[in-house]
Structures are given as C-alpha cells and as structure tokens.
PDB file as gemmi writes it, atoms N, CA and C in Angstrom:
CRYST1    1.000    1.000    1.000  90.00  90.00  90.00 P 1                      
ATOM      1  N   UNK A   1       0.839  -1.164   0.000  1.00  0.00           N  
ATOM      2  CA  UNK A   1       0.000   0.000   0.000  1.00  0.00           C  
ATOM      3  C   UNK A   1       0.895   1.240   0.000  1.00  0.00           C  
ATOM      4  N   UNK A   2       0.405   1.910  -1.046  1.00  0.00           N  
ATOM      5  CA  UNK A   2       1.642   3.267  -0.859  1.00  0.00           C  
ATOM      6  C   UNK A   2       0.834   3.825   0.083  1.00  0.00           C  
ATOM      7  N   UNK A   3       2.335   5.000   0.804  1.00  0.00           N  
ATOM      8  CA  UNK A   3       2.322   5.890   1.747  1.00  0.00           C  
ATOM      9  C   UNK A   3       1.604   7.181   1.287  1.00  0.00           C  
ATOM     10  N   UNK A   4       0.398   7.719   2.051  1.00  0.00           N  
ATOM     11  CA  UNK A   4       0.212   8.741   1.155  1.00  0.00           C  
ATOM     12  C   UNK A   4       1.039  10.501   1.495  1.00  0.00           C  
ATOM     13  N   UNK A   5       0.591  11.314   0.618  1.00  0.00           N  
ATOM     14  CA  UNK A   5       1.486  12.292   0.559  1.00  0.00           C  
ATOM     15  C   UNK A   5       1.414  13.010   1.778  1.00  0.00           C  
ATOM     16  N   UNK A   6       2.066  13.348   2.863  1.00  0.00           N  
ATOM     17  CA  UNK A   6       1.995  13.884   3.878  1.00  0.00           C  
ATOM     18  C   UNK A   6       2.245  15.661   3.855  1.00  0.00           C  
ATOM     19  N   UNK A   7       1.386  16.910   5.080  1.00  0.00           N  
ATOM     20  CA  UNK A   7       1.577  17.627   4.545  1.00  0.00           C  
ATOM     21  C   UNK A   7       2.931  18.350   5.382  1.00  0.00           C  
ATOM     22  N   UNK A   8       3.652  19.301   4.684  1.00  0.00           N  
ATOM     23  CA  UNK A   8       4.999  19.645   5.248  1.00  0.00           C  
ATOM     24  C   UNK A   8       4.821  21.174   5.710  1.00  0.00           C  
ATOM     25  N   UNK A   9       4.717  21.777   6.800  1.00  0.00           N  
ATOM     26  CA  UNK A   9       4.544  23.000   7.646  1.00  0.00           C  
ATOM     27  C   UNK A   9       5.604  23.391   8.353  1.00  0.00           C  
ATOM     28  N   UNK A  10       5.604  24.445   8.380  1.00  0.00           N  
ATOM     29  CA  UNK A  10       6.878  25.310   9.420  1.00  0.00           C  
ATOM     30  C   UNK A  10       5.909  25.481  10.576  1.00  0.00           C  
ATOM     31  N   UNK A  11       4.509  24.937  10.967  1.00  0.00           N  
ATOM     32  CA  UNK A  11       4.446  24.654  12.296  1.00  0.00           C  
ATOM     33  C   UNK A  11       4.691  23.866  12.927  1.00  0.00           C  
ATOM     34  N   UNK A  12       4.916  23.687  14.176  1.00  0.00           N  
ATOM     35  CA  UNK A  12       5.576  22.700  15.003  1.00  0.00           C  
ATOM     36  C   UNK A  12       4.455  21.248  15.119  1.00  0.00           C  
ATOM     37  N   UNK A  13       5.211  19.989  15.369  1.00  0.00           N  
ATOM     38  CA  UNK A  13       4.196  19.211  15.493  1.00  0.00           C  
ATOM     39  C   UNK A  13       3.856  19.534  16.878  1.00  0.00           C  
ATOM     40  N   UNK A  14       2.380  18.796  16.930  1.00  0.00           N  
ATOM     41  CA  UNK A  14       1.412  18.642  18.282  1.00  0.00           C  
ATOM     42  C   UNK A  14       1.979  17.985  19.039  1.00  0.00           C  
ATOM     43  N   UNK A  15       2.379  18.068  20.512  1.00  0.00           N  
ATOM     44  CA  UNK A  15       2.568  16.892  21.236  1.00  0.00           C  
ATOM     45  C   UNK A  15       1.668  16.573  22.097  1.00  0.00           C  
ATOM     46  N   UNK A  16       0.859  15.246  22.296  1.00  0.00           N  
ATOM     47  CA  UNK A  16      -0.261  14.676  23.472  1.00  0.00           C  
ATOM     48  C   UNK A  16       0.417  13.713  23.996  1.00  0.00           C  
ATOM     49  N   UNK A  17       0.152  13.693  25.435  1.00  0.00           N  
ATOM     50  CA  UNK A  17       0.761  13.199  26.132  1.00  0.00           C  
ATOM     51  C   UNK A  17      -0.377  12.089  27.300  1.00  0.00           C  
ATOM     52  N   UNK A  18      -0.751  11.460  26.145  1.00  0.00           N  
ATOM     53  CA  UNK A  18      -2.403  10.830  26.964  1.00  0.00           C  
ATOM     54  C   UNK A  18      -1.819   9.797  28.231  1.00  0.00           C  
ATOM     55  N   UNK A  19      -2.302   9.389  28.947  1.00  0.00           N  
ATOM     56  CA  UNK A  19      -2.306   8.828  30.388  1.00  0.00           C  
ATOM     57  C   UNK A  19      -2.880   7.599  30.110  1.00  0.00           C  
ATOM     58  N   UNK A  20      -2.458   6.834  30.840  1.00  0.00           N  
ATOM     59  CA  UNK A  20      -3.599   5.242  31.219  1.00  0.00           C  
ATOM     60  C   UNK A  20      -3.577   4.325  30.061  1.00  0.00           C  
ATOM     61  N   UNK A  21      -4.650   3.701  30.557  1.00  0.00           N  
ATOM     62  CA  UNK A  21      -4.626   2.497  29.846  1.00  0.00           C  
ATOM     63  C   UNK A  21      -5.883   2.641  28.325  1.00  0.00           C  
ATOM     64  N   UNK A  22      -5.527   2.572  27.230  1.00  0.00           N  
ATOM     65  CA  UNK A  22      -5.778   2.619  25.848  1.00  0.00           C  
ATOM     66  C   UNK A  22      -6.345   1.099  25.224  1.00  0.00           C  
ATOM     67  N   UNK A  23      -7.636   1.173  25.242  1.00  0.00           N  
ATOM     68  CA  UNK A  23      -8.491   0.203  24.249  1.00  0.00           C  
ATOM     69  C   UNK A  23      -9.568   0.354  23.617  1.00  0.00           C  
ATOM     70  N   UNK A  24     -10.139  -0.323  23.180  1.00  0.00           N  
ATOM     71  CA  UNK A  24     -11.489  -0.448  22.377  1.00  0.00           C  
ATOM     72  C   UNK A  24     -12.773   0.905  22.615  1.00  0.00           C  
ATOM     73  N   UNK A  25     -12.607   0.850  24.250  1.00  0.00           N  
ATOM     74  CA  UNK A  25     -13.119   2.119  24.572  1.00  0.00           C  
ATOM     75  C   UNK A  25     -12.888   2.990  25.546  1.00  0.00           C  
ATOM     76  N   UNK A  26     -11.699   2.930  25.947  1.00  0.00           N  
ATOM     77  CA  UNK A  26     -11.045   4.456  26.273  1.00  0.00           C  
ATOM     78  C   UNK A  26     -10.265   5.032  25.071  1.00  0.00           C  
ATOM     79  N   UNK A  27     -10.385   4.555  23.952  1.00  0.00           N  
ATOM     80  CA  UNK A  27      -9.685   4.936  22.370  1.00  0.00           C  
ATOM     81  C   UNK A  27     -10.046   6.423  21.567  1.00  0.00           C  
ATOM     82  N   UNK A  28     -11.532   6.729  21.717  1.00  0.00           N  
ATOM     83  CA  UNK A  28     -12.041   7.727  21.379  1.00  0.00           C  
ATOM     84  C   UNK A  28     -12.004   8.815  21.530  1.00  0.00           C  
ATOM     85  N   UNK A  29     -11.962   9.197  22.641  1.00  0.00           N  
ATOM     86  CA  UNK A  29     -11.243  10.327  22.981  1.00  0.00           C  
ATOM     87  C   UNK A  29      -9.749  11.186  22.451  1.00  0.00           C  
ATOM     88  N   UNK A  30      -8.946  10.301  22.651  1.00  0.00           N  
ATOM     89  CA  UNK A  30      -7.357   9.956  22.088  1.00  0.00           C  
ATOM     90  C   UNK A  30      -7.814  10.335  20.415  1.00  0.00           C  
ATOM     91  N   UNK A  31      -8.136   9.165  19.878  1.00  0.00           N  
ATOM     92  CA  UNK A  31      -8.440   9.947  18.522  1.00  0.00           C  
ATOM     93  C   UNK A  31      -8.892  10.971  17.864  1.00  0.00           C  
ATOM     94  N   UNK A  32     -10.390  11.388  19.005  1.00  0.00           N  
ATOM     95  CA  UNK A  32     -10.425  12.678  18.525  1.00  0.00           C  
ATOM     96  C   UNK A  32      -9.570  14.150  18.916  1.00  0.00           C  
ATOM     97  N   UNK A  33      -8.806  13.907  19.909  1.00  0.00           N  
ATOM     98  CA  UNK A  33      -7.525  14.611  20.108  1.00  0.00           C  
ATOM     99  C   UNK A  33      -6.926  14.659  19.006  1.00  0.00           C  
ATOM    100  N   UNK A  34      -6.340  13.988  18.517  1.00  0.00           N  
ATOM    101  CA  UNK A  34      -5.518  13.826  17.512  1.00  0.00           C  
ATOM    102  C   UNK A  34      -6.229  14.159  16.188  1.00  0.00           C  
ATOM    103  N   UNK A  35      -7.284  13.722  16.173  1.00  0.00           N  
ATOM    104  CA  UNK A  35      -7.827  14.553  14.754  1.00  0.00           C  
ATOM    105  C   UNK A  35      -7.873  16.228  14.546  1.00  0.00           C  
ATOM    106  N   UNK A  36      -8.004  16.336  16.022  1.00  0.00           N  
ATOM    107  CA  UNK A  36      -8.289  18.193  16.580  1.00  0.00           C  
ATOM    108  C   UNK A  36      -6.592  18.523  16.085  1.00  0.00           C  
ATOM    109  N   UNK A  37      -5.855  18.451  16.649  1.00  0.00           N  
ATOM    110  CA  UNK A  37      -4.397  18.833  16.973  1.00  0.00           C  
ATOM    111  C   UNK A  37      -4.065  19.092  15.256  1.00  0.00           C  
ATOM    112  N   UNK A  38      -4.813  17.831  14.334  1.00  0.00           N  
ATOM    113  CA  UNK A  38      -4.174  17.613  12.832  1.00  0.00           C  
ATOM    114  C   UNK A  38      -4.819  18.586  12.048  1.00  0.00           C  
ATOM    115  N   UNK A  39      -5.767  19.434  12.357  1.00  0.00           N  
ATOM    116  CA  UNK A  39      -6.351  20.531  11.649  1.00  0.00           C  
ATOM    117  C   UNK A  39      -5.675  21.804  11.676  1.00  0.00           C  
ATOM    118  N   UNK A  40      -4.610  21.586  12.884  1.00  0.00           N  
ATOM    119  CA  UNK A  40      -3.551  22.732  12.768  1.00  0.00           C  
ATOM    120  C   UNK A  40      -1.935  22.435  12.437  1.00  0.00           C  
ATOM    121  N   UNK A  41      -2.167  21.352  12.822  1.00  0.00           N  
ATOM    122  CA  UNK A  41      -0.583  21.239  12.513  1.00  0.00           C  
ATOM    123  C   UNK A  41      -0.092  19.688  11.780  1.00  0.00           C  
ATOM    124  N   UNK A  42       0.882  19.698  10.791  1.00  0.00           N  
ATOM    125  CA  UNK A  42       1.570  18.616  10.341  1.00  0.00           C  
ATOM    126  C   UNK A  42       1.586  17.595  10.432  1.00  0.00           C  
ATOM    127  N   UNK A  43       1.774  17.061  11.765  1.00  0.00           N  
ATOM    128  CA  UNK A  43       2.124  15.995  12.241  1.00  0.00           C  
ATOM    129  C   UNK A  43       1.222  15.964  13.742  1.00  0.00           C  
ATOM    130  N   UNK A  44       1.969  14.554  14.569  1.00  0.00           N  
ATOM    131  CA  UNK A  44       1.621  14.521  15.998  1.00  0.00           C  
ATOM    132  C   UNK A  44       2.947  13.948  16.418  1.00  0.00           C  
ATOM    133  N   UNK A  45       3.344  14.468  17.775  1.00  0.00           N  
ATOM    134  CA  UNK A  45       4.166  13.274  18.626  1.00  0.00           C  
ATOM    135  C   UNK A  45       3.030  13.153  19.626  1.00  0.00           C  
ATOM    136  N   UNK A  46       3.026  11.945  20.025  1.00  0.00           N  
ATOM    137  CA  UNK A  46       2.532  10.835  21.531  1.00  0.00           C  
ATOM    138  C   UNK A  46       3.666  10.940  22.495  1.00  0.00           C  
ATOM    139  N   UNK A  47       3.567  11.239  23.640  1.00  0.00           N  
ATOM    140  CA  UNK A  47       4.455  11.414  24.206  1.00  0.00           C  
ATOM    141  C   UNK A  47       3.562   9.526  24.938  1.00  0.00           C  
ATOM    142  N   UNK A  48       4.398   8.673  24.985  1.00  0.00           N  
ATOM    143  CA  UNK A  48       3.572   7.730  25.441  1.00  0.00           C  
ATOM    144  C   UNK A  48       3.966   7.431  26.368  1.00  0.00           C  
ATOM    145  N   UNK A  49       5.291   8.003  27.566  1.00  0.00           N  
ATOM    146  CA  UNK A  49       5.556   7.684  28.411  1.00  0.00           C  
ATOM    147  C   UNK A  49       4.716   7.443  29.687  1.00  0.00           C  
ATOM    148  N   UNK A  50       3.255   7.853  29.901  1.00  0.00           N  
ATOM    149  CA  UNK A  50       2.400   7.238  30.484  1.00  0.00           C  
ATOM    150  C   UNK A  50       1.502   6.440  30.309  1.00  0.00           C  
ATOM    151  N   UNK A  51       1.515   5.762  29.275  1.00  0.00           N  
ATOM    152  CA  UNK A  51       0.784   4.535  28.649  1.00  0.00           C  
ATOM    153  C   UNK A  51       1.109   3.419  29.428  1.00  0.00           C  
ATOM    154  N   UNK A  52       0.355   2.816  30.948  1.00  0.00           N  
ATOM    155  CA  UNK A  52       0.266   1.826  31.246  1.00  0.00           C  
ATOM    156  C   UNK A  52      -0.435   0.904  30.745  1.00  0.00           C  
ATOM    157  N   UNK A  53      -1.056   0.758  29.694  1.00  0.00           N  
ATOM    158  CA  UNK A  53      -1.799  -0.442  28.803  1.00  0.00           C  
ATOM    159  C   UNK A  53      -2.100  -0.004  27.594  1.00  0.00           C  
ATOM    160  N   UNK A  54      -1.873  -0.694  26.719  1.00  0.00           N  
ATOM    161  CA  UNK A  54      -2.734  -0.681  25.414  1.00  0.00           C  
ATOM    162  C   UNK A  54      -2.805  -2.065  24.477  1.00  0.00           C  
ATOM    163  N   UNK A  55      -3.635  -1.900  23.857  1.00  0.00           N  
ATOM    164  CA  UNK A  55      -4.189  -3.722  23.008  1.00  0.00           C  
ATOM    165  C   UNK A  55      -4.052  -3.052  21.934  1.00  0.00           C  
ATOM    166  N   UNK A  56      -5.008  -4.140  21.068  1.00  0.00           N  
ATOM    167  CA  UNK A  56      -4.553  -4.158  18.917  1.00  0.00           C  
ATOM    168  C   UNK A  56      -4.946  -3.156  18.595  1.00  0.00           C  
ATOM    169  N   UNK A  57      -6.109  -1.932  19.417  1.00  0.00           N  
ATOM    170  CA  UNK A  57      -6.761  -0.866  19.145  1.00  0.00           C  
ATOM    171  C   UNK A  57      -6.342  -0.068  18.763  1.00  0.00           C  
ATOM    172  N   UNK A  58      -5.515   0.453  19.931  1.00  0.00           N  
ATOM    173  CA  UNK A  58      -4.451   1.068  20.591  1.00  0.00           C  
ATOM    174  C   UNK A  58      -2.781   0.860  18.925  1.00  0.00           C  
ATOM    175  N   UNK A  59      -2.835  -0.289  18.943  1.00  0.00           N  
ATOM    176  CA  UNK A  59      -1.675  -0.220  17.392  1.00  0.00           C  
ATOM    177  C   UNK A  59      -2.649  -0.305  15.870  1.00  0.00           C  
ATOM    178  N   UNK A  60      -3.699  -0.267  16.815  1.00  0.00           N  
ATOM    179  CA  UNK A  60      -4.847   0.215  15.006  1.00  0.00           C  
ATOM    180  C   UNK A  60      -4.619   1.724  14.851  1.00  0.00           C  
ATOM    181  N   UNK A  61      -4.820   2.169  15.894  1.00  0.00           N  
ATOM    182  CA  UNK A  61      -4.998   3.942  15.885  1.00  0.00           C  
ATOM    183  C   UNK A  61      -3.424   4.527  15.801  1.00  0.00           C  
ATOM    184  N   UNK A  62      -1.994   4.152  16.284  1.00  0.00           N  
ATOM    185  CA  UNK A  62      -0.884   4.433  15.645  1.00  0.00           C  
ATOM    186  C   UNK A  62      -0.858   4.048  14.224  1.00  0.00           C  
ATOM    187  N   UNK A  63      -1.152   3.365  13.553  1.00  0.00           N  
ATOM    188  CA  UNK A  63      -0.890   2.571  12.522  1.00  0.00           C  
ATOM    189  C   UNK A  63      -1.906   3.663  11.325  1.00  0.00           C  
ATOM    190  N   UNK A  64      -3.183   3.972  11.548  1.00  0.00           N  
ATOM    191  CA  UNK A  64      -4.008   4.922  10.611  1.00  0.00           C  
ATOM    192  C   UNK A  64      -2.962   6.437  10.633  1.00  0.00           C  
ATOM    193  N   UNK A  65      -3.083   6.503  12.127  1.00  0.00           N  
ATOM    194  CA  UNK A  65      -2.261   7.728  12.326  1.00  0.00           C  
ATOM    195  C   UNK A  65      -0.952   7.774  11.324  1.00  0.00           C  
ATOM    196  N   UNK A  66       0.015   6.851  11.185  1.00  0.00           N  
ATOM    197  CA  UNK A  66       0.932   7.114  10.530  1.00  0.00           C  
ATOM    198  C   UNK A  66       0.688   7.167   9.207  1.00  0.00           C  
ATOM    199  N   UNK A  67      -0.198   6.358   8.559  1.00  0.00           N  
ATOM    200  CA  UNK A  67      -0.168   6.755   7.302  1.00  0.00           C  
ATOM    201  C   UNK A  67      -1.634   8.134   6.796  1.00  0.00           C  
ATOM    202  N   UNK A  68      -1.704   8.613   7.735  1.00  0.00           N  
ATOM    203  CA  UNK A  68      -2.348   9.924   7.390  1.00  0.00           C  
ATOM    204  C   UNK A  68      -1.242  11.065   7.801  1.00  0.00           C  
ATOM    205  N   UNK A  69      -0.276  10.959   8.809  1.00  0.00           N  
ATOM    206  CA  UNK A  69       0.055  12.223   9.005  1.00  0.00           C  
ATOM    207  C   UNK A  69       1.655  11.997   9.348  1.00  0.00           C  
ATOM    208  N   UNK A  70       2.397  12.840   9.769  1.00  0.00           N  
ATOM    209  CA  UNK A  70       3.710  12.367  10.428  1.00  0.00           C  
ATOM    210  C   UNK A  70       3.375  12.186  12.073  1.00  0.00           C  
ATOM    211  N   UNK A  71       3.703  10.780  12.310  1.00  0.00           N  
ATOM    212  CA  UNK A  71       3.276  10.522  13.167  1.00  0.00           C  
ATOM    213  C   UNK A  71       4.916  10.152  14.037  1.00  0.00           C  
ATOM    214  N   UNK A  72       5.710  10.287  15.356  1.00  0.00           N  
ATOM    215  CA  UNK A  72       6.589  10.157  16.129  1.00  0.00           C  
ATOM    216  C   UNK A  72       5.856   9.645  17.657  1.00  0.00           C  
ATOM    217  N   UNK A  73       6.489   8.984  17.987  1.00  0.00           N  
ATOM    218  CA  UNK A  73       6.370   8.434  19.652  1.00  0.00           C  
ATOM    219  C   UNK A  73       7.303   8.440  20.045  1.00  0.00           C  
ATOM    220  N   UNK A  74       7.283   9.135  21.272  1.00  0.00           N  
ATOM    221  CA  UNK A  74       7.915   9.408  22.143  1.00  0.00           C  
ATOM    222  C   UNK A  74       8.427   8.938  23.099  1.00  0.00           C  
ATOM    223  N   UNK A  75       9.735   8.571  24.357  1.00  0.00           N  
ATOM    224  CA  UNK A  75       9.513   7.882  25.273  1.00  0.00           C  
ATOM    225  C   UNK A  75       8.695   6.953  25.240  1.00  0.00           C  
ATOM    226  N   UNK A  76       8.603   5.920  25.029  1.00  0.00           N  
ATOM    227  CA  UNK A  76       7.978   4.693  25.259  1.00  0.00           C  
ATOM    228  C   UNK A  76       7.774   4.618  26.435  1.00  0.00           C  
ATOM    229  N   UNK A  77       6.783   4.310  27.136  1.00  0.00           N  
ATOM    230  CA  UNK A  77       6.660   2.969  28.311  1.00  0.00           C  
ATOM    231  C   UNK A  77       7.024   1.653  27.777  1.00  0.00           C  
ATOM    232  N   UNK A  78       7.822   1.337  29.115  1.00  0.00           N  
ATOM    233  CA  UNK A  78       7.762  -0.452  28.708  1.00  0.00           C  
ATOM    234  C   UNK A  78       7.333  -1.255  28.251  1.00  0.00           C  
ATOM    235  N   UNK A  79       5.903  -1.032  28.541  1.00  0.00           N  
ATOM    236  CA  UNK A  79       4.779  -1.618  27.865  1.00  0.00           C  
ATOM    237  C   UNK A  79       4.666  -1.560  26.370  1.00  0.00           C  
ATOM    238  N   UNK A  80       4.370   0.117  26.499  1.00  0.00           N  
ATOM    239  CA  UNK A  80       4.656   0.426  25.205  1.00  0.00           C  
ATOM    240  C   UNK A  80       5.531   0.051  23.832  1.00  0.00           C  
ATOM    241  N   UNK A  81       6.506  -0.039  24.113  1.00  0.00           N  
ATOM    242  CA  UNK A  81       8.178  -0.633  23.534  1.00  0.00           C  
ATOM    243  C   UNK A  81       7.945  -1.728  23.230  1.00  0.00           C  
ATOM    244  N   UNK A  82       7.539  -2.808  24.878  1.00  0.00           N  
ATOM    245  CA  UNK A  82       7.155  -4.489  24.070  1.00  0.00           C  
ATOM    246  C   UNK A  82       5.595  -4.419  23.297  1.00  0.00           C  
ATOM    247  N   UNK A  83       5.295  -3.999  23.360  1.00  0.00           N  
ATOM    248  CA  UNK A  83       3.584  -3.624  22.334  1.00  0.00           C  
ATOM    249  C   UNK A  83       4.500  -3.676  21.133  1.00  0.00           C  
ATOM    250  N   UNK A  84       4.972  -2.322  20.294  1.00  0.00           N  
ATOM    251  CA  UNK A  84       5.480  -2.248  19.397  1.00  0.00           C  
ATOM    252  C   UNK A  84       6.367  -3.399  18.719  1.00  0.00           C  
ATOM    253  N   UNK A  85       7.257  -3.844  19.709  1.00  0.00           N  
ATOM    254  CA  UNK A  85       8.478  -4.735  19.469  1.00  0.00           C  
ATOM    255  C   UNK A  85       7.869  -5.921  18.847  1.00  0.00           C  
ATOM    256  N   UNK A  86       6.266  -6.204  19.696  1.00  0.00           N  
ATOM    257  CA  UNK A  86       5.911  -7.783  19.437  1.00  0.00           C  
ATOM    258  C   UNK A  86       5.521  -8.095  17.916  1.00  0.00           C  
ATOM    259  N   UNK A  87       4.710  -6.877  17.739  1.00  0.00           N  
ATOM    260  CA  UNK A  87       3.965  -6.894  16.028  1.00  0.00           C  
ATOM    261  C   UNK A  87       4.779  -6.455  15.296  1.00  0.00           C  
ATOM    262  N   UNK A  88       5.907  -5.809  15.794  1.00  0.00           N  
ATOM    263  CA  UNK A  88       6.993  -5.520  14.677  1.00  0.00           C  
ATOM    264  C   UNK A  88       6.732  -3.735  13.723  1.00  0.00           C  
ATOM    265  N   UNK A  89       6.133  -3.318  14.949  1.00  0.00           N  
ATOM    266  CA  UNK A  89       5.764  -2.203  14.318  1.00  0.00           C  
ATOM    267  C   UNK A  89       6.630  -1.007  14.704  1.00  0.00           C  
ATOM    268  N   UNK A  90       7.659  -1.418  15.705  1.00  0.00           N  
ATOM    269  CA  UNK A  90       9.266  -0.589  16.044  1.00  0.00           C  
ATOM    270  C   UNK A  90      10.218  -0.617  14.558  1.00  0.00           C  
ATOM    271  N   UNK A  91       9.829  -1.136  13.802  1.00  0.00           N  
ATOM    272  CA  UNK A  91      10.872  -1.452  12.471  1.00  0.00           C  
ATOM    273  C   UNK A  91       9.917  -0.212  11.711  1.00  0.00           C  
ATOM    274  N   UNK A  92       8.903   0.151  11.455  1.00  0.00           N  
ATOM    275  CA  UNK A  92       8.790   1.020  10.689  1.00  0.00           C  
ATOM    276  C   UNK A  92       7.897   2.447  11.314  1.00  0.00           C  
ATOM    277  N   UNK A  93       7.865   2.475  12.387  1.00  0.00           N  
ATOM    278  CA  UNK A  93       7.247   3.705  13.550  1.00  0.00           C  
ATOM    279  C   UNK A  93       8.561   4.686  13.586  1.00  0.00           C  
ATOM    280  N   UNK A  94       8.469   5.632  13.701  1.00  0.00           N  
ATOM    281  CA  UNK A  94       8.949   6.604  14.439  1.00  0.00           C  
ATOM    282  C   UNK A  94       9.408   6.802  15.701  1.00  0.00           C  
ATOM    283  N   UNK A  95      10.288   6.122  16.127  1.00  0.00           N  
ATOM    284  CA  UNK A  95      10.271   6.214  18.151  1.00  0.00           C  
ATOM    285  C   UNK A  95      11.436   6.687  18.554  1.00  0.00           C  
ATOM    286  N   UNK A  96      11.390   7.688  19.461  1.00  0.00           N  
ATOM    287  CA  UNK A  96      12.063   8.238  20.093  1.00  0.00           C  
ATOM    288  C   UNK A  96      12.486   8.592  21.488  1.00  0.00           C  
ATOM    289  N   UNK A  97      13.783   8.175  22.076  1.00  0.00           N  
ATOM    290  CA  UNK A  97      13.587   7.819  23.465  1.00  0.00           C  
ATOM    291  C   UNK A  97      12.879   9.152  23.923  1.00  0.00           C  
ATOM    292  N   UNK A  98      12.842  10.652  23.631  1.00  0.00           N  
ATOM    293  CA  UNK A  98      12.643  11.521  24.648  1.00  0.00           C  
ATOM    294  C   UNK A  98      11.538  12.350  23.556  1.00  0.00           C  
ATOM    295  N   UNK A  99      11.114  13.540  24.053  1.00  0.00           N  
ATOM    296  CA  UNK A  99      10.005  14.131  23.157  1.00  0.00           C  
ATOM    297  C   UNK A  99      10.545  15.476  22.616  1.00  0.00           C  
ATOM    298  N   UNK A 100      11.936  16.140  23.226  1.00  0.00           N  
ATOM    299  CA  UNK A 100      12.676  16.938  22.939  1.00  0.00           C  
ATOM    300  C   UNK A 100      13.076  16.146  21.579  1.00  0.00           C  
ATOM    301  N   UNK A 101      13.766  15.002  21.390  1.00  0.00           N  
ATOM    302  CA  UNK A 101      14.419  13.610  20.236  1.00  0.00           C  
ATOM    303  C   UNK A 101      13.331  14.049  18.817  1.00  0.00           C  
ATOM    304  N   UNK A 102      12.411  13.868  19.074  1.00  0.00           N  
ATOM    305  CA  UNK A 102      11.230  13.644  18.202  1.00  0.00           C  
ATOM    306  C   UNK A 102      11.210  14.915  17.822  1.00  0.00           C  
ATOM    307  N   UNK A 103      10.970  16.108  18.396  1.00  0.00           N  
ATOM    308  CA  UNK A 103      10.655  17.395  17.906  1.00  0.00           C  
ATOM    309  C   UNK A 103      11.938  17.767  17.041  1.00  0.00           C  
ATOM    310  N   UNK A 104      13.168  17.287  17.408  1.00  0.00           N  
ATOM    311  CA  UNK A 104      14.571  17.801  16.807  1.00  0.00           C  
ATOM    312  C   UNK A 104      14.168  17.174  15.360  1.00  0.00           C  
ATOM    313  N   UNK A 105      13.844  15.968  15.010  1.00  0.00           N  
ATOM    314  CA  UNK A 105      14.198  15.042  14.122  1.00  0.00           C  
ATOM    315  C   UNK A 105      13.276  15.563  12.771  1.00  0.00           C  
TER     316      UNK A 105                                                      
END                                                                             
C-alpha cells in the first residue's frame, strides 16, 4: 500500500501526552484529540511515556495515524516498547527515546 502524501509545515508538530490504559473504549477520545491537533498542525508526537496499557486498538490507531500524518512516539513505556516490538511495528514507527528527540528530528 503506498504511503500517502503527507503535509509539510513550518508549524511545530502537536505533542499529546495521553495517560492510562488505551483500548477499544477508552480509544475515542485519544483519537479525537488527535484529529483536533491535525487541523492545525503537520504531524503529531505521543508522548507515550504514560501509557500503562494498550491492546490491537491502541496499534490500530498508531498505525491509521501514521499513514495519514507524520506521526513520532515518544519515550515509550515499557509496555509500550514491548507492544510495538511484538507486532513488529518498532521497524517502521517513528520512536524516540525523549520528546525533545522527536521534535529535533
């Protein structure tokens, strides 16, 4: 599936920094954050360093996210990191140990 054309701004990306645990339905919210944030600016970073849980939802909604916008994560949680690591979605995500990392890049 090609990548589609992403848009390129001299505004800064958004950073959200959502809390807790991420599924099926604490998901909605989070997304519509992120849809809000993308009407002004470029991209998003996740700062996900407080992500104590997330399921397949949770790497459905990174996964749309990236191929609509420039998408970066931030600090991982542990959790987070083995989430990514397991489906193999650290090989083509954006991750960055810190959220200062992500904004430089």
């Amino acid at each position: 599936m090609p990548t589609p054309e992403r848009r390129h701004s001299s505004v800064p990306l958004a950073v959200i920094a959502p809390r807790g645990e991420f599924d099926l339905d604490s998901l909605p919210p989070l997304q519509a954050r992120i849809d809000t944030v993308l009407a002004d600016h470029a991209g998003v970073i996740i700062d996900a360093s407080g992500i104590t849980f997330a399921d397949s939802m949770f790497i459905r909604l990174l996964l749309t996210t990236h191929q609509r916008t420039d998408l970066r994560i931030a600090a991982p949680s542990e959790t987070i990191e083995r989430l990514l690591a397991v489906v193999g979605a650290d090989a083509f995500l954006r991750v960055y140990p810190t959220v200062e990392q992500a904004q430089e890049s």
